[in-house]
N, C-alpha and C positions, 0 to 999 in steps of 0.2 A: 473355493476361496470366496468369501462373501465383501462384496464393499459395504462400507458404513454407509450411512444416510447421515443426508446431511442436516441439522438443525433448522427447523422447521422456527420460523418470526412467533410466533405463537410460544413456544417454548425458550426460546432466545429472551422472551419479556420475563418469563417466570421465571428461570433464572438470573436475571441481571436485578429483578426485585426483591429475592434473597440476598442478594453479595452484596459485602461488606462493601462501603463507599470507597474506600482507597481502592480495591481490588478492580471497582465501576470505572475509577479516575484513571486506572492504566491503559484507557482508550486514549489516555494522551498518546502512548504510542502506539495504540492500534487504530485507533477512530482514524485517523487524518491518513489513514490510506484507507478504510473502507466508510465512505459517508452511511452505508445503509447501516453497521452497528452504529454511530453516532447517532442517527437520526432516532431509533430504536431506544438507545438509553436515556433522551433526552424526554421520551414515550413515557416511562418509567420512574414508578414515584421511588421517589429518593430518600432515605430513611439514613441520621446521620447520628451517634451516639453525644459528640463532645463537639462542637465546633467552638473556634476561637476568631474571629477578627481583628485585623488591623490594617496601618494603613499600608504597610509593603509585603505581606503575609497572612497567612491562616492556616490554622494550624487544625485537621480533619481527624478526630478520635486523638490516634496518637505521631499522625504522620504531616510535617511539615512543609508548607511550601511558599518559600522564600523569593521575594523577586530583590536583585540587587543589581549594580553595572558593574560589569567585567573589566577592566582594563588589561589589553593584551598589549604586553610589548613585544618587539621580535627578540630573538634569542642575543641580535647582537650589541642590545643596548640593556644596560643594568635597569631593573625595578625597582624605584624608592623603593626604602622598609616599610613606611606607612600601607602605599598601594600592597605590596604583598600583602600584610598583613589582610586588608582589606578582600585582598582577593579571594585569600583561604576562608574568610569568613562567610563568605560568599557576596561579596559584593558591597561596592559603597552606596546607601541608601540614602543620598543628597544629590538632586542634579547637579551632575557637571557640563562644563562646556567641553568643548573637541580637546583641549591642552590636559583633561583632566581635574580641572580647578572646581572647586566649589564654587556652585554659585547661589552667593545668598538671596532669600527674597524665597518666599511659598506661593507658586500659584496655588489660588484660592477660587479658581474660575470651574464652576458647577458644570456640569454635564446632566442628563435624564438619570434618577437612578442614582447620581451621588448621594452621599449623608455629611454631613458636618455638622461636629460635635464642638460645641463651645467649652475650653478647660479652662476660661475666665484670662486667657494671657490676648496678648492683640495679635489681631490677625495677621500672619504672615510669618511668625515664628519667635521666638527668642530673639533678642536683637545679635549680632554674630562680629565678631572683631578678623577681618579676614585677615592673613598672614601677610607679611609684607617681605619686599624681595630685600631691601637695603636689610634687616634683622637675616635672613637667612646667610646673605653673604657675608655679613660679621661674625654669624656662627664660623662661616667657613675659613674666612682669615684666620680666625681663632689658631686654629689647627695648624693650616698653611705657615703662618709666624712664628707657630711652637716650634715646629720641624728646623724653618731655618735659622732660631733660636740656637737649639741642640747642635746641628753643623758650625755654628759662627764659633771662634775664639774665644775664649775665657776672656773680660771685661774683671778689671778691678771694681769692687762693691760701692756704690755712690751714696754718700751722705743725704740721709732721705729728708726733703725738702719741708721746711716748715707749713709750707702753703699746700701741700699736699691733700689729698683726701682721698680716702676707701672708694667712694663714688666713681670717681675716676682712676683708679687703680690700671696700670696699664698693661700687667701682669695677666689679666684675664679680661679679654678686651670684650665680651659677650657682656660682663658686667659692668664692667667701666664705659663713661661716654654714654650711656644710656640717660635721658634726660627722665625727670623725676615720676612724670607720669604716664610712664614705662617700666617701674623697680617692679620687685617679686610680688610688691603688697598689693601692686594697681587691682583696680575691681576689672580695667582693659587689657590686662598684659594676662599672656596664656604662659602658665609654669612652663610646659613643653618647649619653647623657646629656648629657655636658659639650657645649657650642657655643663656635663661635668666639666670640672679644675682639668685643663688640658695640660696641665704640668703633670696632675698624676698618668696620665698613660702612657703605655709603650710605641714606640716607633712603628711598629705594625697596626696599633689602635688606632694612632694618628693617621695614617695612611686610608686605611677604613673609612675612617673616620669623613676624609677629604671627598672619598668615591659616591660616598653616603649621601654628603651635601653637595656634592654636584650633578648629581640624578635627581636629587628633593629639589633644585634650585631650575634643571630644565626645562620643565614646563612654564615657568612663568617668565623664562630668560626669552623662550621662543613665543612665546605669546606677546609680550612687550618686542618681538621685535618683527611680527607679522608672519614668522616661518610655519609653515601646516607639520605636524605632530607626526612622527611617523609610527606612533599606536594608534590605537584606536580604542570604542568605546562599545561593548556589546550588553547590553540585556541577558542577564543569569535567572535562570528558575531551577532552583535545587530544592529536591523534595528529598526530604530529610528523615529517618527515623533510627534513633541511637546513634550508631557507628555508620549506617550504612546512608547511600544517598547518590543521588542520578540529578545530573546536571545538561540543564536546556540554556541553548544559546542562540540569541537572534537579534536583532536588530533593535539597536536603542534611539528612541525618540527623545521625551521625558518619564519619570516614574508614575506618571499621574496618566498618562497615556500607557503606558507598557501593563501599568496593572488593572487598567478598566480591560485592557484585552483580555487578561487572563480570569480574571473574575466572571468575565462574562463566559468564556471559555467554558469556566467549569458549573457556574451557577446559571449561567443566562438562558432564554427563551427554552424552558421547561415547562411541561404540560402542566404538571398538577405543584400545588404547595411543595417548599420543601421540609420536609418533617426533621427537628433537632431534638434530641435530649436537653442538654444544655448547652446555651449560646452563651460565651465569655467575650464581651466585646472590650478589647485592649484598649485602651485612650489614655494611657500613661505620658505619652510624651508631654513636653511643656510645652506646646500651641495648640491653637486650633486643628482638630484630628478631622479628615475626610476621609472616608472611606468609599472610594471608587466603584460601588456594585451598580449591576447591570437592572437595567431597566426593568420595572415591574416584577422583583425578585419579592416571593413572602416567603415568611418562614412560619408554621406553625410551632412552639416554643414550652417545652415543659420546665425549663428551669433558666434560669435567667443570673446572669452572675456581672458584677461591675465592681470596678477596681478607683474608683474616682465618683462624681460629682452624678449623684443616681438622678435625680432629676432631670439634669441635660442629655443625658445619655440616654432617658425615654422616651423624652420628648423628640429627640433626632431620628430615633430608631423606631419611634411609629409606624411610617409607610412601611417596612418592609416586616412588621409582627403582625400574621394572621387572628383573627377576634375570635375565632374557635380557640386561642391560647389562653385565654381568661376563663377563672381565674387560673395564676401561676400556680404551679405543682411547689416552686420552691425559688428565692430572691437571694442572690447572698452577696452584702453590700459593703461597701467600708466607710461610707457615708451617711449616715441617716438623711433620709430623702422621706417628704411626703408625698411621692405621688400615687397614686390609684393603682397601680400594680403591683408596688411594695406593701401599701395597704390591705389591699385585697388577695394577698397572698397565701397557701395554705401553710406554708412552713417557710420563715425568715432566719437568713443565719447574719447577724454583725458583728464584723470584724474589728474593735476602736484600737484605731492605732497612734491617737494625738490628743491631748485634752482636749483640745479646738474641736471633737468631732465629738460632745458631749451627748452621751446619754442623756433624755430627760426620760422621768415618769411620764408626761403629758405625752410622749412620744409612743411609750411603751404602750399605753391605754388605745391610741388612735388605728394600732395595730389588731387586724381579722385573724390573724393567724391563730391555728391549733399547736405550731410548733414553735417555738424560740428560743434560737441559741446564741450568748453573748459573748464573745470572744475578747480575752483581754492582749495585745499585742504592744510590747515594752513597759508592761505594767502603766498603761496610759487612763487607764477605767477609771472614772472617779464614781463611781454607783455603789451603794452599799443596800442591804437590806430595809432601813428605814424608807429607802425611795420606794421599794414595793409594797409598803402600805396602801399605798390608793389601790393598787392595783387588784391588791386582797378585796377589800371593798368591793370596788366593785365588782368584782367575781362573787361574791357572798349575797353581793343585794342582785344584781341582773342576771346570773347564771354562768355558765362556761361549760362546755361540752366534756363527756364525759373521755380520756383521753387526750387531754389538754397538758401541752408538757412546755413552761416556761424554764432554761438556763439559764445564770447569769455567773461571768465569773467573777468574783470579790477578791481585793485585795490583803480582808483581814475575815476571820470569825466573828461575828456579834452575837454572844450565848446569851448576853442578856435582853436583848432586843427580839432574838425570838423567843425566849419566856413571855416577854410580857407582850407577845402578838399571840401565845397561847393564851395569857389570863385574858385581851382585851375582845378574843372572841371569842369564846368560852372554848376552845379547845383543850388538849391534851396535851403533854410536853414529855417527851422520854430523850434524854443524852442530847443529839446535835440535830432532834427530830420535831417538832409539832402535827399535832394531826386536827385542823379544824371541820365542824359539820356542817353543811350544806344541804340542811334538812327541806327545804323549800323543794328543793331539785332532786334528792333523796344520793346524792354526790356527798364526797369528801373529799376537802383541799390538806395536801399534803405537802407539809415543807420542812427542808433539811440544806443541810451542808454535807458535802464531799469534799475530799483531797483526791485531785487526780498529779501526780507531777507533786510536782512544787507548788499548783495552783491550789485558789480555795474555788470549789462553785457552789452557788443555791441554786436549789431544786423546785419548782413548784410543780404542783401535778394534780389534776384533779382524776381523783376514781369512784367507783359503782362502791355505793356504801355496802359495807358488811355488815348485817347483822350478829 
């Protein structure tokens, strides 16, 4: 009977430098009982296909990892619907204090290693209309009043009052008694608030109904009255992918502190660069976005993707793009941005998804790129083939490589417009084609329309002349 031998540090690098990144990441639960593979993968250049950024997740190839707060009740006290819901999702991503409450207000307080991304809104978030307890417990009479409504005696019907108003209706007291700038319309009042017509449900709704807001109404009953919480608040890391997914649980601080842990956990003090395919840095939200990475993190970057305001999001994201990344392999933006990396890019792809985010010519020219592709989303494009005139030009007078492939998608066909960019440079015209020569360069610019879809695109292309 032979025993095995045991893996030799030497071979332990060579293979954790082959394996997949997620497969590296499940040292989450082996590393933290043995520091020597930690130490080891940390050795070990890291090679990742898709990463994604944000500020409470990231999201690795196709596997996600979520930080959110847990709220754990014990079994013998009901969970508001909201926290459930919360919970399943994996967590609520707004600090709360110990009763659970939102609390509004974003620290904005930098760390080594932080990024903050300006989305042009003011610092600290959205401004937030918090919930108030006198409106909850109106919801709750609501219900309460209906009940002993139903039980009370039949009342003969009362001659309804001249001085009356729908405003104060007292039929539905969620709605009535509400002073004006608190109606459904206010830009301050949250829909959520209001509940259905408590006449229409049933006695067991109502019932529900009472349990409901008096679990939703707790936390804030015992906080206004100085009593300690008998939940509590934990720190959730669920990695996620499809259906399936493993859930971590520890100790909650704030979310700006819970996720610089983790971050650095997974990305922090590493030997070499960490090498991306493509980095999609998330900065959706409506405030200012920081993203909590650890100290002295670079990324070497073949393709670059941004979902908002490309400019800000370069300039933030500087320190941690290694200069061996330049130029980009590939940019794909939904903004037009001039800066030097979108510029100097091999292949651009833009997404316009607002008039406000107009294509110009002058933009298209300013662009290095061999590859371009213009995506139209809600039919927002206003670009038509007359705008690429210049851009013929100058490809006809200063050159363009041979392999040169411009997209753009149109919202109509203009067959007369490319005829007469066949006669105005002595090119050829066949059906929805032109073929102009670039005798200089011994090239030919080739332009056409397609229907893919529903859509219309033009084609530009330049090829190796044919004789």
């Amino acid at each position: 009977m032979s025993a095995s031998k045991p893996m030799s540090l030497l071979c332990l690098e060579c293979v954790l430098q082959y394996m997949d990144a997620n497969t590296r990441f499940s040292r989450f639960r082996i590393a933290q009982h043995s520091p020597t593979i930690r130490s080891i993968e940390k050795r070990v250049p890291l090679c990742i296909k898709k990463l994604e950024l944000s500020e409470y997740q990231f999201i690795v190839n196709d596997i996600c990892y979520r930080l959110g707060i847990y709220q754990d009740y014990p079994d013998t006290l009901r969970i508001p619907d909201a926290v459930k819901k919360l919970n399943d999702q994996g967590g609520e991503q707004k600090d709360l204090d110990k009763y659970g409450i939102n609390i509004y207000g974003r620290s904005q307080e930098l760390t080594p290693g932080d990024i903050m991304i300006d989305n042009g809104y003011p610092t600290g978030g959205m401004p937030a209309f918090p919930p108030e307890i006198y409106r909850m417990e109106r919801s709750l009479h609501s219900y309460q009043d209906e009940l002993v409504r139903r039980d009370a005696p039949p009342r003969p019907p009362r001659e309804p009052s001249p001085y009356s108003s729908p405003e104060y209706d007292p039929v539905s007291p969620v709605y009535g008694f509400s002073s004006p700038e608190y109606s459904a319309t206010s830009p301050t009042y949250s829909p959520c608030d209001f509940v259905t017509d408590v006449e229409q449900l049933s006695k067991e709704e109502l019932n529900e109904g009472i349990e409901s807001k008096n679990a939703e109404l707790l936390p804030f009953l015992m906080r206004r009255d100085g009593e300690e919480p008998t939940w509590s608040l934990l720190a959730q890391l669920t990695i996620s992918k499809d259906d399936s997914k493993v859930i971590y649980r520890g100790k909650y601080t704030t979310l700006a502190q819970n996720m610089k842990s983790i971050y650095t956990y997974f990305f922090g003090n590493r030997k070499h660069v960490i090498s991306v395919g493509k980095l999609f840095v998330d900065c959706s939200c409506y405030y200012d976005a920081v993203l909590r990475l650890p100290e002295n993190l670079k990324f070497k970057v073949s393709s670059l993707k941004f979902e908002r305001k490309s400019r800000n999001i370069c300039e933030a994201i500087t320190p941690i793009i290694c200069e061996s990344s330049f130029p980009l392999q590939q940019v794909e933006i939904e903004h037009t941005g001039g800066h030097p990396w979108i510029r100097t890019a091999r292949s651009v792809k833009i997404i316009v998804d607002h008039p406000r985010n107009a294509l110009s010519t002058q933009y298209i020219l300013s662009l290095e790129c061999r590859k371009l592709k213009v995506k139209d989303r809600y039919s927002a494009l206003e670009f038509t083939i007359a705008d690429c005139i210049p851009v013929i030009e100058q490809w006809l007078t200063t050159g363009k490589a041979a392999g040169t492939c411009y997209k753009f998608a149109m919202q109509t066909k203009d067959l007369d417009i490319l005829k007469g960019i066949a006669n105005r440079f002595n090119g050829e015209h066949k059906k929805w084609k032109t073929k102009i020569p670039m005798d200089r360069f011994g090239l030919e610019l080739h332009i056409g329309y397609k229907k893919t879809g529903d859509k219309n695109r033009l084609k530009m292309r330049v090829k190796e002349h044919r004789q």
